[in-house]
C-alpha positions in Angstrom: 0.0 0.0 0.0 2.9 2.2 0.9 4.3 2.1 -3.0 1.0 3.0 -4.4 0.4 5.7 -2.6 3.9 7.2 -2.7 3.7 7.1 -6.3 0.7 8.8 -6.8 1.8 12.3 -5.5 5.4 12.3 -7.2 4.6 14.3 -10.1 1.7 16.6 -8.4 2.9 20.3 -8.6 3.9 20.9 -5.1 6.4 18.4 -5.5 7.9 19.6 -8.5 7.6 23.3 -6.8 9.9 21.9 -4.0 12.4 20.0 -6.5 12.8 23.4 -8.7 13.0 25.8 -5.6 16.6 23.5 -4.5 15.1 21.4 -1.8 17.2 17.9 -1.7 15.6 14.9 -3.0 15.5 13.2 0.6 13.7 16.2 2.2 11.7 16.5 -1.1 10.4 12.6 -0.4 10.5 12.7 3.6 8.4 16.4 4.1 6.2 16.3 0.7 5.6 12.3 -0.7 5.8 10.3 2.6 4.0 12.9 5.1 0.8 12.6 2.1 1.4 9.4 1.9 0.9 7.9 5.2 -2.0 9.5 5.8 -4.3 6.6 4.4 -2.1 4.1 6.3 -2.5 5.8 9.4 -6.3 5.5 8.5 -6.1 2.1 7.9 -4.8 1.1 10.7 -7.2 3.4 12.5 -10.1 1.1 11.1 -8.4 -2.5 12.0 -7.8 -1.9 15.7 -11.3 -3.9 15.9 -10.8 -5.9 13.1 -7.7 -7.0 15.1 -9.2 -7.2 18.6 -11.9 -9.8 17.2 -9.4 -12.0 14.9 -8.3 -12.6 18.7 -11.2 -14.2 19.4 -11.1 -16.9 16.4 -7.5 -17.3 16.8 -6.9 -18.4 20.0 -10.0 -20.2 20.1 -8.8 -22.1 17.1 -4.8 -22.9 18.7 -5.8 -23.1 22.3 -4.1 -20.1 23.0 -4.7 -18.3 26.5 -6.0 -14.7 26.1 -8.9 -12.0 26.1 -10.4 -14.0 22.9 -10.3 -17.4 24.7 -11.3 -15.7 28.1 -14.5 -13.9 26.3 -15.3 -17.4 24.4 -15.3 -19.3 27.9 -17.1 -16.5 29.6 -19.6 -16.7 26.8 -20.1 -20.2 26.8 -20.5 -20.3 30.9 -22.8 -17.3 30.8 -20.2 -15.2 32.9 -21.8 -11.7 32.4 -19.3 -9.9 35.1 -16.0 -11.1 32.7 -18.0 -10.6 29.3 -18.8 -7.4 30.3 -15.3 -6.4 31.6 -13.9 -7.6 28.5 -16.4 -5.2 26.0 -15.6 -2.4 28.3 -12.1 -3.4 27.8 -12.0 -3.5 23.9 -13.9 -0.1 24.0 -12.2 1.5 26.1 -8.9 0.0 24.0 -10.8 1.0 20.9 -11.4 4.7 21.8 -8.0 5.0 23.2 -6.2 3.6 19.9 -8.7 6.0 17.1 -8.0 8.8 19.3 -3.9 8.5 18.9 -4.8 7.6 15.6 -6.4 10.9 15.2 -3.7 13.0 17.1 -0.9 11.4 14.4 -3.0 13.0 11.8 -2.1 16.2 13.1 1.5 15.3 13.4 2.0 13.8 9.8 -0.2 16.8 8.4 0.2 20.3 9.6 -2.7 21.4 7.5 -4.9 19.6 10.2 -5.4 21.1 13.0 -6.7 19.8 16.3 -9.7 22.7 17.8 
């Protein structure tokens, strides 16, 4: 994902701007391709935090692994409400936590936006 999207913006005219005012082709690629670049990445990511947290559950309950996904399956299963309901406010409180630094390095990769 990280080639396709570099290569989109190399000829855009900002980038050119920056290549014919002097600026080296290192800071030309870190501070104009790569900072508009990772921007969809960083979204990405953003959106598979949950994707991630419930491919726990089918993993470990598939290898026998100890963890949250086995715990909620068993609690599940036993009708443990206490522990399933720890382990929901868990993953969204995890959830919330992760999109919100997720958000914040949007700011930091983009100066454009701003956080009001």
């Amino acid at each position: 994902m990280i080639p396709a999207n570099v290569m989109e913006p190399m000829n855009e005219d900002y980038v050119q701007t920056a290549r014919a005012k002097g600026a080296s082709e290192s800071r030309v690629t870190k501070t104009h391709i790569l900072r508009n670049a990772l921007l969809p990445i960083v979204t990405i990511l953003g959106m598979d935090i949950g994707i991630l947290l419930g491919g726990a559950i089918f993993t470990e309950s598939a290898f026998g692994l100890p963890g949250l996904g086995k715990t909620a399956v068993s609690a599940l299963d036993g009708f443990d409400l206490p522990t399933m309901q720890g382990i929901v406010v868990f993953s969204t409180v995890a959830i919330i936590a992760l999109n919100l630094i997720v958000d914040l390095r949007y700011a930091w990769i983009d100066p454009r936006i701003r956080l009001t």
